[in-house]
C-alpha positions as CSV (number, residue, x, y, z in Angstrom):
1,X,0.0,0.0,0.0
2,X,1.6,3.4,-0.9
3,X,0.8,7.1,0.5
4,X,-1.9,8.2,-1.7
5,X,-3.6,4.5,-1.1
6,X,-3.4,5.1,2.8
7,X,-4.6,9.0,2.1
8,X,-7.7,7.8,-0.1
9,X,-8.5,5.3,3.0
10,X,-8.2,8.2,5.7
11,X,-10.2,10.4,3.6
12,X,-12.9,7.6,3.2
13,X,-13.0,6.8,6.8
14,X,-10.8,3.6,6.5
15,X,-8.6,4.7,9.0
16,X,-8.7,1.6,10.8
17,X,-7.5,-0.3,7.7
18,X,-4.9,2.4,7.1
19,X,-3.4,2.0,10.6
20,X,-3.6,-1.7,10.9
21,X,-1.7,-1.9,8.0
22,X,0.9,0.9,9.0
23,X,1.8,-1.0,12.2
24,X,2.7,-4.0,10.4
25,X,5.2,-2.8,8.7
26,X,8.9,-3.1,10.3
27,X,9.7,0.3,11.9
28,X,12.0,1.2,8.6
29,X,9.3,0.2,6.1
30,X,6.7,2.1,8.1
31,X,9.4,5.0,8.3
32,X,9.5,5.2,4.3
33,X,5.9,4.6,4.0
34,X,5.0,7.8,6.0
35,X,7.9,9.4,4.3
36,X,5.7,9.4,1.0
37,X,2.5,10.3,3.3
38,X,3.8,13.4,4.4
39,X,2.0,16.0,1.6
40,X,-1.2,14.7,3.0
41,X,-0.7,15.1,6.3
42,X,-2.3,18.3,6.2
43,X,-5.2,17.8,3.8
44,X,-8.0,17.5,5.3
45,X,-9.0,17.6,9.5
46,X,-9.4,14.4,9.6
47,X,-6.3,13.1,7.8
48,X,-4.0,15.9,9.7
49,X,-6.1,13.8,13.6
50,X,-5.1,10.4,12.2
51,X,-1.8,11.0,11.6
52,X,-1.7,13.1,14.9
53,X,-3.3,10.3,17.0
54,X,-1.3,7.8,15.3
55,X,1.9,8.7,14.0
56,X,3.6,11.8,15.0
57,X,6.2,10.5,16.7
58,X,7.4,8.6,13.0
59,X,6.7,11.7,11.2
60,X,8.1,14.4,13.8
61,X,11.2,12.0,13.6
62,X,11.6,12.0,9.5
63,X,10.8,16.2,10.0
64,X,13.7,16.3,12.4
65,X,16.1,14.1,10.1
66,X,15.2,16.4,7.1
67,X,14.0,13.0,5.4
68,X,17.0,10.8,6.0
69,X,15.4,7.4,7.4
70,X,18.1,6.3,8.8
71,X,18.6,9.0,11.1
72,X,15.0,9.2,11.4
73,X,14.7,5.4,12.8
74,X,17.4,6.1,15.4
75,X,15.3,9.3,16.3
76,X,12.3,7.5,16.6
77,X,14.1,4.7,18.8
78,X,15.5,7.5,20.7
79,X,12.2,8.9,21.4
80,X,10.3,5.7,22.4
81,X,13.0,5.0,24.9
82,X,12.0,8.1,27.0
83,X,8.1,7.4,26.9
């Protein structure tokens, strides 16, 4: 499933779906995933809660790494540590 597949699902209501099959995927795969996800972040409310609720902390890491996913994954493992 690729960004605008998991934005067409949000949009739709799917988000379920959407996040069931975003926490599947190995933290790397999940990493590059949201990567492409990011322009839709903001598109509508209810895409902009989802990823909010869900994800921030994977996309808050990929912002901070200025898109390198490698950084991004040690950020993120950084970041669940202190939770």
């Amino acid at each position: 499933m690729n960004a605008e597949e998991i934005s067409t699902l949000i949009r739709y209501g799917a988000t379920d779906k959407a996040r069931r099959h975003l926490k599947k995927l190995g933290i790397y795969q999940r990493l590059k995933t949201l990567q492409g996800c990011v322009p839709y972040v903001n598109a509508t409310k209810s895409s902009l809660k989802f990823f909010k609720e869900n994800f921030s902390v994977e996309i808050g890491a990929i912002m901070a790494a200025e898109q390198d996913l490698n950084k991004a994954e040690r950020l993120y493992r950084a970041a669940k540590s202190y939770k």
